[in-house]
MIKOLTOR-656463 format. One record per residue (C-alpha): residue number from 1; residue in three letters; chain; x negated, y negated, z negated. Coordinates in steps of 0.25 Angstrom, whole numbers. Each point is the difference from the previous one (the first is absolute). Layout:
BEGIN
  seq  type  mol      X      Y      Z
  NUM   ALA    A      X      Y      Z
...
end
This chain:
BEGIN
  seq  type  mol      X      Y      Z
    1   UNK    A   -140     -3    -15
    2   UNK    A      6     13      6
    3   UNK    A      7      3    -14
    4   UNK    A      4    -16     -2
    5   UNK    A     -7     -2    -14
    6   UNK    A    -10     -7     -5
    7   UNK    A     -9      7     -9
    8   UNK    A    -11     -5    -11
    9   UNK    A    -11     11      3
   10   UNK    A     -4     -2    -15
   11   UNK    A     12      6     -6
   12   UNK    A      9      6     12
   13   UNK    A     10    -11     -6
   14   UNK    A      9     -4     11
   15   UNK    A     -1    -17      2
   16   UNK    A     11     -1      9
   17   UNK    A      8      7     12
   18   UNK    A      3     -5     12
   19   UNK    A      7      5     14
   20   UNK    A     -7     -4     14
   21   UNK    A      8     -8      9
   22   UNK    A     -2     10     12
   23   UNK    A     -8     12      0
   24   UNK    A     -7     -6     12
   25   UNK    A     -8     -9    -11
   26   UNK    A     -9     14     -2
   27   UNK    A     -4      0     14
   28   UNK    A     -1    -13      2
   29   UNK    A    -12     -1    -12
   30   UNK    A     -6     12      6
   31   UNK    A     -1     -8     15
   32   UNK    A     -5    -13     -6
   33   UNK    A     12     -7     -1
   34   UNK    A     15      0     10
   35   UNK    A     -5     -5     13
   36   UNK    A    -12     12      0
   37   UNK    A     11      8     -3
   38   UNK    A      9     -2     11
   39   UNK    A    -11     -1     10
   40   UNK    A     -4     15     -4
   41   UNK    A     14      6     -1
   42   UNK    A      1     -6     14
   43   UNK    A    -12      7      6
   44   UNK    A      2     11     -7
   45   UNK    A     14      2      6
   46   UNK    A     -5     -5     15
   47   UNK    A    -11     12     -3
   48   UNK    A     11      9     -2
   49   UNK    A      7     -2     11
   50   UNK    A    -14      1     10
   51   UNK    A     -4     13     -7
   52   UNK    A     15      4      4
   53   UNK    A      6      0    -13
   54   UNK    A     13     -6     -6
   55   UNK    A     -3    -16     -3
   56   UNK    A      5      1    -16
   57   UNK    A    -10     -1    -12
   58   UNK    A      8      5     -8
   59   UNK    A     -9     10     -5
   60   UNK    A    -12    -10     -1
   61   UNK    A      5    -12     -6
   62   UNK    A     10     -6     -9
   63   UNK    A     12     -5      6
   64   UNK    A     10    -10     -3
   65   UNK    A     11      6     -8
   66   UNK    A     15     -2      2
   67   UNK    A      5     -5    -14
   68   UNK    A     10      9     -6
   69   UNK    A     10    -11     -3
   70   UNK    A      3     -6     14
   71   UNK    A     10    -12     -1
   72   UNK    A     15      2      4
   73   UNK    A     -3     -8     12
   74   UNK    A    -12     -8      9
   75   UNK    A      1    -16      2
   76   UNK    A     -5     -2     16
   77   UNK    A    -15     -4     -4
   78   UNK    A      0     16     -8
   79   UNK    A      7      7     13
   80   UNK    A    -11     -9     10
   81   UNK    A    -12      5    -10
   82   UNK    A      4     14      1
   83   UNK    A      3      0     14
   84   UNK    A    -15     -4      2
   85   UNK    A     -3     10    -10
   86   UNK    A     10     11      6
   87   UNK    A      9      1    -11
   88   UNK    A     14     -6     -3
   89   UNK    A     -5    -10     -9
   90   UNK    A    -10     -3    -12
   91   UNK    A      4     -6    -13
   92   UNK    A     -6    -11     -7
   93   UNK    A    -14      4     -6
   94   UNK    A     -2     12      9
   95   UNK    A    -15     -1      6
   96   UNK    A      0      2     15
   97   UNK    A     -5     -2     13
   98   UNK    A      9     -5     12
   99   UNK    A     -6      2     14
  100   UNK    A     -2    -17      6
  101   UNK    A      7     -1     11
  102   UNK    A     -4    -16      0
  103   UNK    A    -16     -6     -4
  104   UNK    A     -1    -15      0
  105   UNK    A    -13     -7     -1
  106   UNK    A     -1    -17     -1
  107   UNK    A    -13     -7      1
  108   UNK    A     -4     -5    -13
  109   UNK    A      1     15     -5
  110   UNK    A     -3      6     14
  111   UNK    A    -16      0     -2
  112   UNK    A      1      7    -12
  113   UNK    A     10     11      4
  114   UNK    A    -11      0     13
  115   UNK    A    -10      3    -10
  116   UNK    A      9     11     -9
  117   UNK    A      2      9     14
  118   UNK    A    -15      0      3
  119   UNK    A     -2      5    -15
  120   UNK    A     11      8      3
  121   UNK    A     -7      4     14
  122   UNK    A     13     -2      8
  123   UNK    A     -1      2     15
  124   UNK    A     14      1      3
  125   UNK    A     13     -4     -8
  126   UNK    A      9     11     -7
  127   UNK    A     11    -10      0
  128   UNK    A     10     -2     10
  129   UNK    A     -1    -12      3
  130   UNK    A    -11    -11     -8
  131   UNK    A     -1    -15      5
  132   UNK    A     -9    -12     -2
  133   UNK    A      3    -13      0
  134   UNK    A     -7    -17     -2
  135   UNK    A     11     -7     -5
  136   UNK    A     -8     -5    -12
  137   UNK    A    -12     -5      6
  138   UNK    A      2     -3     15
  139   UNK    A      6    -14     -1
  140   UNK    A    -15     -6     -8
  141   UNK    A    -10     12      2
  142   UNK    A    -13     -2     -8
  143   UNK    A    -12      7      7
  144   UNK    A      3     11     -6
  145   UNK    A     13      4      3
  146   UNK    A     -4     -3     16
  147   UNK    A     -7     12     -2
  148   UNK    A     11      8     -6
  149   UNK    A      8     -5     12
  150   UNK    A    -11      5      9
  151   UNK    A     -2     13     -7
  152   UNK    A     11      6     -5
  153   UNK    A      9      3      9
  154   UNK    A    -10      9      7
  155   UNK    A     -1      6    -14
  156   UNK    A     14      2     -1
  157   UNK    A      5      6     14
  158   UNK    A    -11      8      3
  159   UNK    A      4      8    -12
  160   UNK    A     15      1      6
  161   UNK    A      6    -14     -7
  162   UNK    A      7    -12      5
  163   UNK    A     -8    -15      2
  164   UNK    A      7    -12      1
  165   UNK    A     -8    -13      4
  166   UNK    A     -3    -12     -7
  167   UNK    A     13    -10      3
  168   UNK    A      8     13      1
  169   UNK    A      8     -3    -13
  170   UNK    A      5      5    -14
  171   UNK    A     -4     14     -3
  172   UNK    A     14      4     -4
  173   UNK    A      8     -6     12
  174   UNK    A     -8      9      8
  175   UNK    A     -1     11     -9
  176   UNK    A     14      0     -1
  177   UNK    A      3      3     11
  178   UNK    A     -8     14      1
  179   UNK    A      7      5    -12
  180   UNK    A      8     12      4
  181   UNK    A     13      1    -11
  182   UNK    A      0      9    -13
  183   UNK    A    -16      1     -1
  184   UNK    A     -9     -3     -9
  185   UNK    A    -13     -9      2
  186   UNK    A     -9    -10     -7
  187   UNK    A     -8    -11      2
  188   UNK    A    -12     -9     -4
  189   UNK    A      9    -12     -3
  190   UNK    A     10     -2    -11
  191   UNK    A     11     -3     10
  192   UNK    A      0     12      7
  193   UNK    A     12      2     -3
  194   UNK    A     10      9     11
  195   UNK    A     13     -4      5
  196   UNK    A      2     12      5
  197   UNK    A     -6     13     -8
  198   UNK    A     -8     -3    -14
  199   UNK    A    -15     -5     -1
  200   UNK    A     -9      0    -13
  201   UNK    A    -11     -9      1
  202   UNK    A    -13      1     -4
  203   UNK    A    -14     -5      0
  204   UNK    A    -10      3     11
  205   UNK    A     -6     12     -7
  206   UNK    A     14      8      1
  207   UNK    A      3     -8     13
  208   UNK    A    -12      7      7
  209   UNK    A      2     14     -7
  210   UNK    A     15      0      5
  211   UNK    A     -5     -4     14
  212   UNK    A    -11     12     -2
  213   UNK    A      9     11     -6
  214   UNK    A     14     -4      5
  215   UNK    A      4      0    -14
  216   UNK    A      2     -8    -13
  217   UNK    A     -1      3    -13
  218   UNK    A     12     -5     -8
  219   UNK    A      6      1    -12
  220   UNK    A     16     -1      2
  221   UNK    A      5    -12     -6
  222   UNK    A     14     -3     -7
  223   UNK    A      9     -9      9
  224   UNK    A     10    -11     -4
  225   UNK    A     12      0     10
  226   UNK    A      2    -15      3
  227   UNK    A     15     -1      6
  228   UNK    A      6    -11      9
  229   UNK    A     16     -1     -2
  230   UNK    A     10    -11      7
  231   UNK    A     -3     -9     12
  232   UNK    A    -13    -10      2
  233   UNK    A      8    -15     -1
  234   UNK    A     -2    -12     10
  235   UNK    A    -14     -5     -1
  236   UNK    A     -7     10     -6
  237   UNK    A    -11      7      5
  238   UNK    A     -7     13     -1
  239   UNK    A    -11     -8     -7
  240   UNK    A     10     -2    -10
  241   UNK    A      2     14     -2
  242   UNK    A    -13      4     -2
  243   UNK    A     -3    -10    -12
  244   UNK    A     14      4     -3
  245   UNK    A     -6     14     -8
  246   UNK    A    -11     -7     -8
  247   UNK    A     13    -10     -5
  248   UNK    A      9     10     -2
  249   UNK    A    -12      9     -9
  250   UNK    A     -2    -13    -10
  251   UNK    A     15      0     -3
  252   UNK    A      1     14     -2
  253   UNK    A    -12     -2     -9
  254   UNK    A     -6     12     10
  255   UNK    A    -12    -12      4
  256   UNK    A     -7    -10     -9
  257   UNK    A     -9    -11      5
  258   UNK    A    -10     -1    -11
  259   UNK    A    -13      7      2
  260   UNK    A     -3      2    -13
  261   UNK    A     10     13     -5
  262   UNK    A      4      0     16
  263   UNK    A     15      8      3
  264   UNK    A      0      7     13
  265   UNK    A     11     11      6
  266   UNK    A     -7      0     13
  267   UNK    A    -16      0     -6
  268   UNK    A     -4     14      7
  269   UNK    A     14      7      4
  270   UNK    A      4     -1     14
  271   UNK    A     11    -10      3
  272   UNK    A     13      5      9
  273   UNK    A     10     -9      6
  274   UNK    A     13      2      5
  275   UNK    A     12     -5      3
  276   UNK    A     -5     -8     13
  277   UNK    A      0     12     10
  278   UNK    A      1     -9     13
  279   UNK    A    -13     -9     -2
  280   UNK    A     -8      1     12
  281   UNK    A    -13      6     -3
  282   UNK    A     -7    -16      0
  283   UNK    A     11     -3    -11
  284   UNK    A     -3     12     -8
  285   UNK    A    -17     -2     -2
  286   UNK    A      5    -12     -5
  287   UNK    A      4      6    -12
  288   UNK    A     -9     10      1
  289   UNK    A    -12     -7      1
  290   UNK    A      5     -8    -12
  291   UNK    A     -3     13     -9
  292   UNK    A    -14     -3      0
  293   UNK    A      3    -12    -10
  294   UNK    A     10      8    -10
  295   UNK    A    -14      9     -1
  296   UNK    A      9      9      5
  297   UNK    A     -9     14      6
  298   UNK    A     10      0     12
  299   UNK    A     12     -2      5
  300   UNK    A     12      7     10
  301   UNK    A     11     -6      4
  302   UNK    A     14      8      6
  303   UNK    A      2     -5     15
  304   UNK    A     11      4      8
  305   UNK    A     -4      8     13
  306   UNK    A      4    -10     10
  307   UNK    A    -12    -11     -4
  308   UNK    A     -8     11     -1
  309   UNK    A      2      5     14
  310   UNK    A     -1    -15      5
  311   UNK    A    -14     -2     -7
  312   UNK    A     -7     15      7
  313   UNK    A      6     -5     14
  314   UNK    A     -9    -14     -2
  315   UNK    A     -9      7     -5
  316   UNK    A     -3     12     11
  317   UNK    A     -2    -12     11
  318   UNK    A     -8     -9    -11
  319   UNK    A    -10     12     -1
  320   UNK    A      0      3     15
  321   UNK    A     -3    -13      2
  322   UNK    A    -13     -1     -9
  323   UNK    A     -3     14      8
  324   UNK    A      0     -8     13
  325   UNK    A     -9    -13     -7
  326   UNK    A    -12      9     -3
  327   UNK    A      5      3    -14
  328   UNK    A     -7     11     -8
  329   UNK    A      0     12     -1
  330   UNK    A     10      4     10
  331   UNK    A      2     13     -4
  332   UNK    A      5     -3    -11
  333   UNK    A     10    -11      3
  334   UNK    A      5     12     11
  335   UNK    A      2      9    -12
  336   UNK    A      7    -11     -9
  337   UNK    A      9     -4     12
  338   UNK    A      4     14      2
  339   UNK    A      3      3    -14
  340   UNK    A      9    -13      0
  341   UNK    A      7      6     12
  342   UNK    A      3     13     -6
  343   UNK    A      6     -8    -10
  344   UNK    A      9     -8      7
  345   UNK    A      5     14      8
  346   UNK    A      5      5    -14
  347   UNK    A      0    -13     -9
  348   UNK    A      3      4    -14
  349   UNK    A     -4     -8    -14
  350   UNK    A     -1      7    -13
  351   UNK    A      9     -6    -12
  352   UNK    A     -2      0    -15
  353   UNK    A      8     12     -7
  354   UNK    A     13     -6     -7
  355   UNK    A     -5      5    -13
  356   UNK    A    -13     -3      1
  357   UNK    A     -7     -8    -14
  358   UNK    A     -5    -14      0
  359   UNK    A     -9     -7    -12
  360   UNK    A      9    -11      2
  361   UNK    A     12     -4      8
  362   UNK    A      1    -16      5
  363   UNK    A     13     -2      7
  364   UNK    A      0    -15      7
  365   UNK    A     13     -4      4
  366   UNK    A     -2    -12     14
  367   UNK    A     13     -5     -4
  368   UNK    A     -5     -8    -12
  369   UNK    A    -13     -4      8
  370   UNK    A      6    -15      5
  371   UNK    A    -14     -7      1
  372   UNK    A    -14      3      3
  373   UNK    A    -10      7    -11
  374   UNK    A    -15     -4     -1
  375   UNK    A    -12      4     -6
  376   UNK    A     -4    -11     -9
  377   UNK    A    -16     -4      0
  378   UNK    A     -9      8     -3
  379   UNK    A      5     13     -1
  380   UNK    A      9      9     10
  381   UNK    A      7      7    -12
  382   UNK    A      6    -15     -5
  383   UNK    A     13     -2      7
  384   UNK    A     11    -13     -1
  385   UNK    A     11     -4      9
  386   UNK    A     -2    -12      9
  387   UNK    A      9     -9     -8
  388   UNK    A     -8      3    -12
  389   UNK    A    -15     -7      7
  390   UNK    A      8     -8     11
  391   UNK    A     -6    -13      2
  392   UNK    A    -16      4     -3
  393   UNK    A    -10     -7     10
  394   UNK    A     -5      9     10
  395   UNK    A    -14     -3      9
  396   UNK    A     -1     11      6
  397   UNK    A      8      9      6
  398   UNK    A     -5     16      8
  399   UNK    A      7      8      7
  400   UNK    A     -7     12      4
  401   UNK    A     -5     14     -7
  402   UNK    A      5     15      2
  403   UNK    A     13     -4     -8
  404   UNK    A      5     -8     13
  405   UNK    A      4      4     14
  406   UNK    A      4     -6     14
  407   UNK    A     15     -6     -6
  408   UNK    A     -7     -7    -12
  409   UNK    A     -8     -9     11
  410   UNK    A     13     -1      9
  411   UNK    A      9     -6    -12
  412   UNK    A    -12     -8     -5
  413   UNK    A     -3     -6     14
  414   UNK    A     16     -2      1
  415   UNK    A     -1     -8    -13
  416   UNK    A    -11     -8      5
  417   UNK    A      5     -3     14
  418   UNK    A     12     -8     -9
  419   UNK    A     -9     -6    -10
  420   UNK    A      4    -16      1
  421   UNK    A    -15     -6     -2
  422   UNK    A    -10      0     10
  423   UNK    A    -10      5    -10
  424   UNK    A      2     11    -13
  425   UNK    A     -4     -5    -12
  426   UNK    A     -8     13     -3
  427   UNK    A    -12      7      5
  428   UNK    A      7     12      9
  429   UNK    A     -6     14      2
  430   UNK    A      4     10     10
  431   UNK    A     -7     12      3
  432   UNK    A      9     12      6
  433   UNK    A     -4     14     -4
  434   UNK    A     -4      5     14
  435   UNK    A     -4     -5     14
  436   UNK    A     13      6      5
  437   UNK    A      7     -9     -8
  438   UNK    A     -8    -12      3
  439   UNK    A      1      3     15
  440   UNK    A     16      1     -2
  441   UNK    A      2    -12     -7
  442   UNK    A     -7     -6     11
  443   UNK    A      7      3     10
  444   UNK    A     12     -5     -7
  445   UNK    A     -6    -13     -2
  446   UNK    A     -1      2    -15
  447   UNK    A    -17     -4     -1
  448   UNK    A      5    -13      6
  449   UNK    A     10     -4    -10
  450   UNK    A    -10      4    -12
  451   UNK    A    -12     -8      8
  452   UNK    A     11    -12      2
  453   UNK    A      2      1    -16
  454   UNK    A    -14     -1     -1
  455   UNK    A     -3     16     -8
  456   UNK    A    -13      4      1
  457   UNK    A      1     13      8
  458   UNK    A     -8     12     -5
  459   UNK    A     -5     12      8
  460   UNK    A      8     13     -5
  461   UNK    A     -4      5    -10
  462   UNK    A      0      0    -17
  463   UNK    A     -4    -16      2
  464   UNK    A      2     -5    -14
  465   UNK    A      9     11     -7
  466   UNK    A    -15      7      1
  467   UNK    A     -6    -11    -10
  468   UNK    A    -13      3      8
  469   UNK    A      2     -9     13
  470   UNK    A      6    -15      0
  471   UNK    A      4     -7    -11
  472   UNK    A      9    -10     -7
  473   UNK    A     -4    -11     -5
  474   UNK    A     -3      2    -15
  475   UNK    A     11     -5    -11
  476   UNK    A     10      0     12
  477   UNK    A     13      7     -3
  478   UNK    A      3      8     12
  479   UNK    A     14     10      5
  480   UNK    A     -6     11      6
  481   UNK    A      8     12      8
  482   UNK    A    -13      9     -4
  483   UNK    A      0     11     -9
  484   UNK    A     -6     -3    -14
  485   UNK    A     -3    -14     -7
  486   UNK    A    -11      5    -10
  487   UNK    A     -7    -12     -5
  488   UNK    A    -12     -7      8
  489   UNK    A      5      9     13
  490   UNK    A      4     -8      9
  491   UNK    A     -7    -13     -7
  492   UNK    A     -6     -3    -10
  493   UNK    A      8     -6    -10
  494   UNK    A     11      1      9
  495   UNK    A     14      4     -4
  496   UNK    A      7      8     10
  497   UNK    A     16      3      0
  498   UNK    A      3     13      8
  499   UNK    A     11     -1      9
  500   UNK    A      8      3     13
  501   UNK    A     -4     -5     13
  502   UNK    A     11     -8      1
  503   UNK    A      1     -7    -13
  504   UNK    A    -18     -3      2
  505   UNK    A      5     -7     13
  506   UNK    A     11     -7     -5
  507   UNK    A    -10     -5    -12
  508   UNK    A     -9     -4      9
  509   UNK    A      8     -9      5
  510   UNK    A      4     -5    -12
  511   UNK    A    -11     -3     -8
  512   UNK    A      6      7    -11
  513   UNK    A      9     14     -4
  514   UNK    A     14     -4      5
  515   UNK    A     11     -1     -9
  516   UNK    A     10     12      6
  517   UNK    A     10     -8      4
  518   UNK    A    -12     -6     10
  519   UNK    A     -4     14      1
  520   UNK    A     13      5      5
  521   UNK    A      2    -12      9
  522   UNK    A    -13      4      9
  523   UNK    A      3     14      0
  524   UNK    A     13     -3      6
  525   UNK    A     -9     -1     12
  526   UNK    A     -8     14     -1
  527   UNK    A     14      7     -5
  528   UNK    A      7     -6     15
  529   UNK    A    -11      7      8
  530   UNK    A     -3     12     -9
  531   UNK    A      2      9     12
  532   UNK    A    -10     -7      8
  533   UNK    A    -10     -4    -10
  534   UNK    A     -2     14     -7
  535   UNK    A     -3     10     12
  536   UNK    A    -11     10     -1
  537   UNK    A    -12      2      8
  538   UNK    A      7     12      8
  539   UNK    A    -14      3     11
  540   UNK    A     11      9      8
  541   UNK    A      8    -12      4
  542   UNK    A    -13     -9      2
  543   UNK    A     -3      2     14
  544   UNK    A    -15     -1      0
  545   UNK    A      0     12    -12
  546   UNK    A      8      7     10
  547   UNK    A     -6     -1     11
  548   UNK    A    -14      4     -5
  549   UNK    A      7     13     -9
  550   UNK    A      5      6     13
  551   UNK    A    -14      2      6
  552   UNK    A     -4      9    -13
  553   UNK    A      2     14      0
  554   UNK    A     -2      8    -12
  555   UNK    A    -10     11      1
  556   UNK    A      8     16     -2
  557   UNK    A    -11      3    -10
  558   UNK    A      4    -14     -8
  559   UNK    A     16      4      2
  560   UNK    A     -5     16     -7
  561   UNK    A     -8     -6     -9
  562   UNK    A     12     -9     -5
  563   UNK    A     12     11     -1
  564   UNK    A    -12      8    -10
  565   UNK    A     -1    -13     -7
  566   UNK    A     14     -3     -2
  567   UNK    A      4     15     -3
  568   UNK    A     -9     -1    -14
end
């Protein structure tokens, strides 16, 4: 192997040749496979370091190599990886391993990464910062999961982690919100997927080995530069946007629908969006969090500094706040909050290189995008235009999942305060993403409305978008705001139409998908109010959040511990 050949013994005739990916393949054969590898490697240079040496293994193990033939430039996911790895960047195909500044961990998969750290024998996290949630299994626990609830946390925070609590919400909504920018992380559900930074994610075995180690093993993959160009047109939503790339993809002949032979740019590259630098960080996970269903292996997304800075601000009293309520563990929400404020004293974003090199390059000009885009039944990748299925019955209508935030339930609820019948013609869902959510929209008379319209309100959470939980009726054909429609998900048998907020609401009143003229008529409404309607969940202008943040202090140790962090 060390000579690439392979060699008949018989005769010395040489088979064939061959070149090894990395020269770390050597060691990791010797070690027993990667993960033994880099377990070793880091107590080997941890020893070093004890016995007063230098912390390099250099002389002891194979390292990565830097490839001879660097690229003439880095796209923003490359300059993120190698700033986790201390480089400039890392091209596509290099093998690496970025330092994971960001662990998440949900409940379906949560006992099994458990189970992986104990065989790992992890008593504390090497990662910054990892959190677990219960968004898939708190709204209809079965006996088992009660126990999970009961027990994990305990697990997870006395090894230095982050518990939410059953009701809490969607593990991304909060996860989010931890994130600090231009890192790297990964997580234990497909749609971890970073507004801010890049995430990779994996399966519980990797989960609990990035938790463990603080790093991830990762091949570099190619990226495909989707751009935005022109201005988003009356009536059309971010939504719209999202199903927008799959679209555009079939037309460029970049996507097919059929599995047999299937086409897909995105399958294993990471996707990068520009051209919408003032989302706010709610509007960019949007399209983020849709990655996961172009099988994309990540995504980043350029965002001007300004939402950026908004987004930490929320964010330093949000975490304060769960410091105050008993969150856990304490230390290291301090240390996150610190590395958020040093941040924010010298906020900077990294940007992709003007040369850099994409597999492919999708430009989507909004000025052509006049009516809403859907994702057809059953399958997220099948996209038509509204006047193209305008008129198909609809029974039932959800609005809830990752993919939705507080403004999707404002403009719904404004949609349904005006509603001319006393009753909908469909069966309505409404589950917001987090119990801060669902508390706001309270408070501004919003649950009112959706009880007066008769929805059936769900406790935060996955809800249906989970698959696992509640369930339409079977054969139904439902428009859903959640993030995939595979077959049988939601119901079975059902055919599910993914759509925005406020085109599910509009249908549920309706009965059917509205022509766009109907379309654009209701939006009128939401389009007259857009200012109101599509605020953020800012916790330093909420009084309560405030209030509770100003009696945290951050320990000196945590603040230390931060600047070392955020100096890597």
């Amino acid at each position: 192997p060390y000579e690439g050949e392979v060699v008949d013994r018989a005769c010395d005739e040489v088979i064939a040749t061959f070149e090894l990916k990395t020269n770390v393949l050597l060691d990791e054969v010797r070690a027993g496979g990667r993960i033994p590898l880099i377990i070793g490697r880091g107590i080997t240079s941890k020893a070093r370091v004890a016995l007063g040496r230098d912390a390099s293994v250099a002389d002891t193990f194979n390292l990565p190599v830097a490839p001879t033939d660097t690229p003439k430039g880095y796209s923003l996911a490359q300059k993120m990886v190698g700033k986790a790895c201390g480089v400039d960047g890392v091209p596509p195909g290099q093998y690496c391993e970025p330092t994971m500044t960001t662990v998440g961990s949900q409940d379906t998969t949560g006992p099994m990464t458990r189970d992986e750290l104990k065989s790992l024998a992890c008593l504390g996290f090497s990662a910054d910062l990892v959190m677990q949630s219960f968004c898939h299994t708190a709204a209809y626990p079965k006996p088992v999961d009660v126990v999970t609830h009961h027990t994990l946390p305990d697990f997870i925070q006395t090894r230095g982690g982050v518990s939410l609590r059953p009701g809490d919400g969607i593990i991304h909504s909060w996860l989010n919100r931890m994130l600090v920018p231009d890192t790297v992380g990964t997580g234990g559900d497909s749609h971890t997927r970073f507004p801010l930074g890049v995430s990779f994610p994996a399966g519980s075995g990797l989960v609990a080995f990035a938790a463990a180690t603080g790093v991830f093993p990762l091949d570099m993959p190619e990226s495909v530069l989707v751009r935005f160009t022109g201005t988003m047109q009356p009536g059309i939503t971010l939504r719209d946007l999202v199903q927008a790339i799959p679209y555009t993809a079939i037309q460029n002949g970049l996507l097919t629908i059929e599995k047999k032979g299937k086409k897909n740019v995105f399958s294993g590259r990471v996707l990068e969006i520009e051209g919408l630098p003032d989302l706010k960080c709610e509007q960019a996970f949007e399209l983020s969090d849709a990655s996961a269903e172009r099988s994309a292996a990540g995504c980043t997304i350029k965002l001007n500094k300004e939402p950026v800075i908004e987004y930490l601000q929320s964010n330093v009293v949000m975490l304060k706040w769960m410091i105050s309520e008993g969150y856990g563990d304490p230390r290291t929400l301090e240390r996150r909050i610190a590395r958020m404020e040093d941040w924010l004293a010298n906020p900077h974003l990294m940007e992709a290189d003007d040369n850099a090199e994409y597999a492919e390059i999708i430009e989507i000009n909004m000025d052509e995008i006049k009516e809403p885009i859907l994702a057809l039944p059953n399958d997220p990748d099948a996209s038509a235009l509204l006047s193209e299925v305008a008129g198909d019955k609809i029974d039932e209508v959800f609005i809830g999942s990752c993919m939705t935030n507080i403004g999707h339930f404002r403009a719904a609820g404004k949609l349904l305060a005006d509603k001319k019948s006393a009753t909908l013609p469909t069966r309505l869902w409404v589950s917001p993403p987090t119990k801060m959510d669902a508390a706001q929209l309270s408070e501004e008379g919003y649950y009112s409305t959706f009880g007066t319209a008769g929805a059936r309100m769900e406790m935060p959470g996955c809800s249906l978008c989970m698959g696992n939980q509640a369930r339409v009726e079977p054969g139904c054909t439902v428009v859903s705001t959640s993030t995939r429609n595979f077959p049988n998900r939601l119901g079975q048998g059902s055919n599910v139409y993914l759509a925005s907020a406020e085109l599910a609401a509009i249908a549920s009143i309706e009965g059917k998908l509205p022509t766009v003229d109907e379309y654009m008529s209701y939006m009128n409404t939401v389009d007259a109010t857009a200012a109101d309607t599509y605020r953020y969940l800012n916790f330093d202008e909420l009084p309560e959040f405030v209030e509770a943040s100003d009696k945290v202090e951050i320990s000196d140790e945590m603040r230390e511990a931060a600047k070392k962090l955020s100096i890597l």
